[in-house]
C-alpha positions in Angstrom: 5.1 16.9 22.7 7.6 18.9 20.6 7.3 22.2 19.4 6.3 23.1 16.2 9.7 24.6 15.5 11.5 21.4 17.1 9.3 19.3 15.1 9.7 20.9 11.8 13.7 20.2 12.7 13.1 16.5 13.1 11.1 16.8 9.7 13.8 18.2 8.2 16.6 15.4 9.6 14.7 12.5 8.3 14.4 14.1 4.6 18.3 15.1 5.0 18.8 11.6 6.4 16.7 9.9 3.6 18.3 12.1 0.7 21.8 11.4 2.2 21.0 7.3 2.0 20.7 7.1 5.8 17.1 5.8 6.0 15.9 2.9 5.0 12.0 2.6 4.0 11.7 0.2 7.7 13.4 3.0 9.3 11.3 5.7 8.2 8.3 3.9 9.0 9.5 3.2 12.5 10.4 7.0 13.5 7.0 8.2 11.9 5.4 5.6 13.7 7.3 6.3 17.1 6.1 9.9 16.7 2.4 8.9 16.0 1.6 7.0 18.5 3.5 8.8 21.5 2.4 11.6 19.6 6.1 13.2 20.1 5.6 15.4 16.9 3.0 18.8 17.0 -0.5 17.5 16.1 -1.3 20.3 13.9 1.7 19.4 11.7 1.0 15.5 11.7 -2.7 16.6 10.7 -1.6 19.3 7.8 0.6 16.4 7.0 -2.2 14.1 5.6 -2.8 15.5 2.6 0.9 16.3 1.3 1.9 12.0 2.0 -1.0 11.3 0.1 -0.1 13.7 -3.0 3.7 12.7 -2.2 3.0 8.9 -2.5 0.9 9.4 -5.4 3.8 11.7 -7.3 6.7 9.3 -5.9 4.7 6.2 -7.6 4.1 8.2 -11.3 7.9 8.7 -10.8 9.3 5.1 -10.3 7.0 4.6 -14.1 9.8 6.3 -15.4 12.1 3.4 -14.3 10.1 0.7 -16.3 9.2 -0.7 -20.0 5.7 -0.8 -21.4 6.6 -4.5 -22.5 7.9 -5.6 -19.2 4.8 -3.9 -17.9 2.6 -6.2 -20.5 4.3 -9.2 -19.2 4.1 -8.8 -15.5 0.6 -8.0 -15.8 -0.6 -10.4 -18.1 1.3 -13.1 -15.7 0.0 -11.9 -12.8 -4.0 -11.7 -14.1 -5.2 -14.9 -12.9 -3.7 -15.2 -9.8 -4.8 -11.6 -8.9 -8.7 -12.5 -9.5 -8.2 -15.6 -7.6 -6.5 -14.2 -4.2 -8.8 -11.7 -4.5 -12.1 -13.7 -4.6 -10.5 -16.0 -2.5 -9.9 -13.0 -0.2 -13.7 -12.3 0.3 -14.5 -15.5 0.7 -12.4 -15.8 4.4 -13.0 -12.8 5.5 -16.6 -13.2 5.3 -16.2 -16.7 6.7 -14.1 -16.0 9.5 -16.2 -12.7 10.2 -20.1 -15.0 10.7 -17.9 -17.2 12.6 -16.7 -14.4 14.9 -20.0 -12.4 14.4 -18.1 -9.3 13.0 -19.9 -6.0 12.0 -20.9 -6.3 8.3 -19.8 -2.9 6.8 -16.0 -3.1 8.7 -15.4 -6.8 7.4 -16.4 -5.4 3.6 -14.1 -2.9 4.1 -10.9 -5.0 5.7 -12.0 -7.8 2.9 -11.5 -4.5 -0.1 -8.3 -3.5 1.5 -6.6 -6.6 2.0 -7.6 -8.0 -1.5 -6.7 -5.2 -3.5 -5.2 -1.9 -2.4 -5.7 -1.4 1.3 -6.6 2.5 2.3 -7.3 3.5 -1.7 -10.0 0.4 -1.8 -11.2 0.9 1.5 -11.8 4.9 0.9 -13.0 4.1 -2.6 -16.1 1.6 -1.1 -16.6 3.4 1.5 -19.4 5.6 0.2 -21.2 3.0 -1.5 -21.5 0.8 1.6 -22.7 4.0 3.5 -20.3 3.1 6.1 -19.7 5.6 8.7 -16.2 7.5 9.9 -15.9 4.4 12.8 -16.1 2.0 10.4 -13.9 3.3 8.0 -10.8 4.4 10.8 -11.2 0.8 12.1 -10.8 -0.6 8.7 -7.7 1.7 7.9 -5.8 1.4 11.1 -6.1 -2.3 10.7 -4.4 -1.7 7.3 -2.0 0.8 8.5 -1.2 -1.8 11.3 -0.6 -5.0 8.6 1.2 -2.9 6.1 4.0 -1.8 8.9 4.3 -5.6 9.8 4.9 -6.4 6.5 7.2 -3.9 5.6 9.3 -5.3 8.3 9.1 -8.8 8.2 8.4 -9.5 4.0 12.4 -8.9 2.8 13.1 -11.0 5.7 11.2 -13.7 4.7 11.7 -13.6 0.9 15.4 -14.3 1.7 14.9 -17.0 3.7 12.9 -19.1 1.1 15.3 -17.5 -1.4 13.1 -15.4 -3.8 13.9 -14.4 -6.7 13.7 -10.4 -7.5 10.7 -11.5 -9.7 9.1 -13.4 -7.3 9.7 -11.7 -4.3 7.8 -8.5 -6.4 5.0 -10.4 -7.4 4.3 -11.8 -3.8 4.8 -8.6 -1.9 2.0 -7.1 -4.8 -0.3 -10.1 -3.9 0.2 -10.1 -0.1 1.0 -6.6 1.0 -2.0 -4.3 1.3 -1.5 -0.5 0.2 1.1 0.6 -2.3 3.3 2.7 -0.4 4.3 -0.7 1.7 4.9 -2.9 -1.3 6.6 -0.4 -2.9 8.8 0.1 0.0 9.5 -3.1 1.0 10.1 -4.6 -2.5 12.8 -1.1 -2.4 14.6 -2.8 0.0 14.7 -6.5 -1.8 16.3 -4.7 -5.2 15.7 -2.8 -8.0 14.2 -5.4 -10.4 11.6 -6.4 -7.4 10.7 -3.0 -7.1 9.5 -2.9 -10.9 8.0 -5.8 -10.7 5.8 -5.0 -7.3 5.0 -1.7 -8.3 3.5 -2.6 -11.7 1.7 -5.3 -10.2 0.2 -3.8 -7.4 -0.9 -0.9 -9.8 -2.0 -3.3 -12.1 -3.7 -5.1 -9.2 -5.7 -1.4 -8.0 -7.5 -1.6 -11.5 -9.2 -3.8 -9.8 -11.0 -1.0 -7.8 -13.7 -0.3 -10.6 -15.4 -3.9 -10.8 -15.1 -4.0 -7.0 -17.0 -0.7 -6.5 -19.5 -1.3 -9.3 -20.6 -4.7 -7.9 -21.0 -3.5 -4.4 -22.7 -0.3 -5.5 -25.0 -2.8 -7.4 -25.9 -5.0 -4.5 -26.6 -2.1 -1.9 -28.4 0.1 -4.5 -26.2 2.7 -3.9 -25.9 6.2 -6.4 -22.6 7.2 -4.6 -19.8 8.2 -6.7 -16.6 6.3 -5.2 -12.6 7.9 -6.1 -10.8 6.8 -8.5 -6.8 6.3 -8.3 -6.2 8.6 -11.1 -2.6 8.9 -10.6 -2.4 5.3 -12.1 -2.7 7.1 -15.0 0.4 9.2 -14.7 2.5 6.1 -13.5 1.1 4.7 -17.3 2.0 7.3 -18.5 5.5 7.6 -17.3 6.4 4.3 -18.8 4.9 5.8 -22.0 7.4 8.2 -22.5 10.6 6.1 -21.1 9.5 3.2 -23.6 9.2 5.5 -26.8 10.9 8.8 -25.9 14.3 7.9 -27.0 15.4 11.6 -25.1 13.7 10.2 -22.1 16.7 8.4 -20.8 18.5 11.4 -20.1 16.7 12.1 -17.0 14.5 9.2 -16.3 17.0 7.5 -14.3 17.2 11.1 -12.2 13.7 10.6 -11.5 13.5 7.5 -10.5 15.9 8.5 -8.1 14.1 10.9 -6.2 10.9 9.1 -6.8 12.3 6.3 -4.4 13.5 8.9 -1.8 10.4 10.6 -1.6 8.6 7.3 -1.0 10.8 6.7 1.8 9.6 10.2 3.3 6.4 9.1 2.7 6.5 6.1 4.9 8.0 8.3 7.9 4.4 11.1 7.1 2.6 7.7 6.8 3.6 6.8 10.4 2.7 9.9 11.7 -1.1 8.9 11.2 -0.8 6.0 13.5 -1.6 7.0 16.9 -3.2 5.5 20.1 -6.7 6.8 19.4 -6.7 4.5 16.1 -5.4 1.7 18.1 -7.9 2.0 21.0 -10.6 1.5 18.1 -9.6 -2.1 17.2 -12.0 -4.5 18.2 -10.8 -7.9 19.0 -13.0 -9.8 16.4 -12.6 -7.7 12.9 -8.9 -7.3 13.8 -8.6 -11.4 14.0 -10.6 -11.1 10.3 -7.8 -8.6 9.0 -5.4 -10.7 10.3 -6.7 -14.3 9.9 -7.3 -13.4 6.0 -4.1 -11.4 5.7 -2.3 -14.5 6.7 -4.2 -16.6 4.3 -3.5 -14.9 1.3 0.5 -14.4 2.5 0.9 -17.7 2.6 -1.2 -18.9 -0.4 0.6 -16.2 -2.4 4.3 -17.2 -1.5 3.3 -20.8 -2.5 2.1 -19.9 -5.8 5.6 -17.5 -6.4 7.9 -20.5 -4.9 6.0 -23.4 -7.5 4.8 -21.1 -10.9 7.1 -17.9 -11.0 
């Protein structure tokens, strides 16, 4: 294990590295993730780490708002609505499926069901207290997520060039298909600018989906718990607000956009810090075939809706 001086050096490279163009989102993720799980870096800075890549990503997302138009905002999301309700119902419907058939705990397939339909970690902490499920169940349902979204992040730009996606398409499928923000974001980076629009308003557009998904399982359990909001959607909203119908807004909205997209790359490297052994260890065989099994699904359903309506 490094030092905590050596480590804060290695810190320090990968931001130089990322601000310099010498990263790549994959890149970022893979070096965070190297650190994680041979746990290279000091533990006490990958823990005090947590909270800073969560307000990062959250910051780095309001920032790209400044990069888009309230009507091409409009559009995407209006196009995107019924499709959205449909992979995600769809969603539930194999997870819960696969999971009687492989007899997986209740309360983790729930969880891997919310974070693969809508927004993987935010869903899965938001429904967490109102399914009562306990810190097992939630880390088993999150490194499954973490686990997905760092395939994906790999293997989606890949893809979308083979088939040939569009930027348009190839934004709207990684949205549908790719579970936590930070990873669609990040791998729709990498595709092109207009992709990256696209994704992130749809996957932000796609998160609203948190409140009817919270309400109707706080409903059915009975539960009174108060479940976390994604209030920084409201900032990304926001954003576009003002570079929409701040004429002035222009003259540094392109500047912060900019760094927006860096710091998400630094946020993938913190992100794969998290991922360790421990978390890995904690997989069992049968609600990891579920995440998997259903994650396939709705790749697959997704990218043929993209290549025939989009």
């Amino acid at each position: 294990m490094l030092s905590k001086t050596v480590t804060y050096i290695l810190v320090a490279l990968v931001l130089v590295g990322t601000l310099l163009g010498f990263i790549s989102p994959a890149l970022a993720l893979a070096v965070g993730m190297i650190c994680g799980i041979f746990k290279i870096a000091d533990q006490d800075i990958v823990q005090n780490s947590k909270k800073f890549q969560k307000t990062l990503l959250q910051l780095s997302v309001v920032g790209l708002g400044f990069g888009i138009h309230m009507k091409q905002a409009i559009e995407v999301g209006s196009n995107s609505f019924f499709i959205t309700l449909i992979t995600i119902v769809c969603t539930f419907i194999i997870a819960f499926a696969v999971g009687k058939i492989l007899k997986s705990e209740r309360i983790t397939t729930i969880l891997v069901a919310s974070g693969t339909a809508i927004c993987g970690g935010s869903a899965i902490a938001a429904v967490s207290p109102s399914l009562k499920a306990d810190s097992s169940q939630t880390s088993i349902s999150l490194a499954i997520v973490f686990l997905l979204n760092a395939i994906a992040l790999f293997i989606f730009p890949y893809i979308g060039h083979y088939f040939e996606l569009s930027q348009v398409q190839f934004g709207t499928w990684s949205a549908i298909a790719i579970h936590d923000t930070s990873s669609v974001v990040g791998a729709a980076e990498v595709y092109g600018e207009m992709a990256l629009n696209v994704a992130t308003t749809t996957k932000l557009v796609r998160t609203l989906w948190i409140i009817p998904l919270v309400l109707i399982i706080s409903f059915g359990s009975n539960s009174k718990e108060k479940f976390t909001f994604p209030w920084f959607i409201f900032g990304f909203i926001g954003a576009m607000l003002i570079n929409s119908y701040i004429p002035s807004a222009e003259l540094f909205s392109e500047h912060i956009v900019w760094v927006a997209r860096k710091a998400l790359i630094f946020t993938l490297f913190l992100i794969g810090l998290q991922i360790n052994i421990a978390q890995l260890k904690k997989l069992g065989f049968n609600i990891l075939i579920v995440g998997i099994f259903t994650w396939i699904v709705l790749g697959v359903v997704s990218l043929l809706y993209v290549l025939n309506y989009i």
